[in-house]
N, C-alpha and C positions, 0 to 999 in steps of 0.2 A: 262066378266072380270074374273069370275073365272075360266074358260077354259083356260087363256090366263096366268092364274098362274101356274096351275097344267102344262102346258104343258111345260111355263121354270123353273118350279122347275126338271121337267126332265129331262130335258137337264144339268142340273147340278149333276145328279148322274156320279157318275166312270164309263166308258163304255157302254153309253149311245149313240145307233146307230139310225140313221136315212141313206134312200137311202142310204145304205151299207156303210156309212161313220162311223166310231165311234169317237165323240168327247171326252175330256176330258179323258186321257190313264190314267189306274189305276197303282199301285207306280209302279209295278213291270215289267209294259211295258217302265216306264220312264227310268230306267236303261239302260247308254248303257256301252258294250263295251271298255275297254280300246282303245284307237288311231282310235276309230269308226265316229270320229266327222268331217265336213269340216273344212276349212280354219275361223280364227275367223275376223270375219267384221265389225264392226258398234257396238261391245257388244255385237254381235249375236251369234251364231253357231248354225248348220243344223244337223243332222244326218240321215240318211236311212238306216231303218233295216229291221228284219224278225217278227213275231209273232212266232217263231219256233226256236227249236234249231239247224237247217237244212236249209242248202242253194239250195239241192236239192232236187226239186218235180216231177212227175208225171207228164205226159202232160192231167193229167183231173182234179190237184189236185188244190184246193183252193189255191191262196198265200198271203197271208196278211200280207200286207208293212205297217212298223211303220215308220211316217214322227214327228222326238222330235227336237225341238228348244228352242234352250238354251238361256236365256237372264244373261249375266255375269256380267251385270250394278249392279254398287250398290246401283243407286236412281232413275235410269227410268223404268217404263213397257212400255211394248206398246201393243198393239191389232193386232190381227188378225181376217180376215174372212174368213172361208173355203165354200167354193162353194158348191153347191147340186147342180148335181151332182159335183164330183171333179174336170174337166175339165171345172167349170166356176169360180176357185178360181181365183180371183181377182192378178196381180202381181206375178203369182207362175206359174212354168214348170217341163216338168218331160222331162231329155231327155234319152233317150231310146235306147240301140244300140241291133240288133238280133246279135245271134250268128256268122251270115255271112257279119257281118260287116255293115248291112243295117240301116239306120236310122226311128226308128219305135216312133220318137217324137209326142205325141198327139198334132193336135193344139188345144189349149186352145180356149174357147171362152167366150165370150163377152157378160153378161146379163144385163138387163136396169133392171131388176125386182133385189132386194134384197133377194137373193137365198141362202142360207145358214147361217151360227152359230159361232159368235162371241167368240173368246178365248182370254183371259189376258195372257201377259205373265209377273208377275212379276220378279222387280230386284233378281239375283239369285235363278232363279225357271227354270223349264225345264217342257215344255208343250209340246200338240200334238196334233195326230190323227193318223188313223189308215184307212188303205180302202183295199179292192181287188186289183191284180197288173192288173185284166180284167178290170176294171174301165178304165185303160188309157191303153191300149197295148191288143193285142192277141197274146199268146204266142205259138205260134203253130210250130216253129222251134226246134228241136234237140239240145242243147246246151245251150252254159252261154252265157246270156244277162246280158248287164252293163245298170244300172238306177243310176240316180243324180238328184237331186230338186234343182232349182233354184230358190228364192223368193227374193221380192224384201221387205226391213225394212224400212219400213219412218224415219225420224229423229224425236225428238219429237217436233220441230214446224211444221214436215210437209211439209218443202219446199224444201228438197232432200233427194231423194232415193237411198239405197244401196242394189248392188245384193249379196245375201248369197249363198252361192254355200255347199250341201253337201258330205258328202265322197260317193266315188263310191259303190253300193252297186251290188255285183256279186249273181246272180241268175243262177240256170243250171238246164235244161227242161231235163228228162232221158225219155225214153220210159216207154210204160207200161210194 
């Protein structure tokens, strides 16, 4: 039992990474962007950003995508659950375009096992995470690749779902 404390009191620290996911973004990652937000849906809104003040990387350099969801309700929260690895989040997509116009969309898959870490988002709060862009994608082309997250928000009875769509976010691969 006390294993099972220590280990979600950790999970509730600021930036707190498990299998390269980091839950829980600390204030300064939650910041975004003026006009950086998608479409608003359901009290929802998405965002996709950078960990960096730079859109352009290196073809060996790390790139750490911040996924912030905004809940703009003034009296519902709702929950999320992020997948370990990423590609088992539950309801959520990354679609991926390479430079050359190819579609490099991960499929998502499907786990029976409860694989990952539960986030609140309350009314008027803006939550996250954060992962590698190698998680879902191999970036190995020359150029700007376009990424957007799709997730789907339950209603709070739960008996219809809405897809939240965020803004495009442009990434550009340079040589070494």
């Amino acid at each position: 039992m006390k294993i099972y404390i220590f280990f979600f009191s950790l999970l509730m620290l600021p930036g707190f990474k498990t299998y390269g996911v980091q839950f829980d973004l600390t204030d300064s990652q939650k910041i975004v962007p003026m006009n950086q937000w998608g479409p608003l849906t359901y009290n929802t809104q998405i965002s996709i950003g950078l960990d960096s003040n730079t859109n352009k990387f290196r073809t060996n350099e790390i790139i750490n995508l911040l996924v912030r969801i905004k809940n703009v309700s003034t009296n519902d929260g709702f929950g999320m659950i992020v997948g370990l690895p990423i590609t088992f989040t539950e309801g959520a997509s990354f679609l991926v375009t390479s430079p050359s116009g190819k579609d490099l969309t991960p499929a998502m898959q499907h786990s029976y096992r409860l694989q990952g870490l539960a986030t609140w988002i309350q009314p008027n709060h803006v939550e996250g995470f954060a992962f590698h862009f190698d998680e879902i994608c191999q970036y190995n082309e020359i150029g700007t690749y376009k990424i957007l997250v799709k997730m789907q928000r339950p209603s709070p009875d739960r008996r219809k779902l809405f897809d939240v769509i965020s803004n495009p976010l442009y990434v550009t691969i340079i040589p070494d």
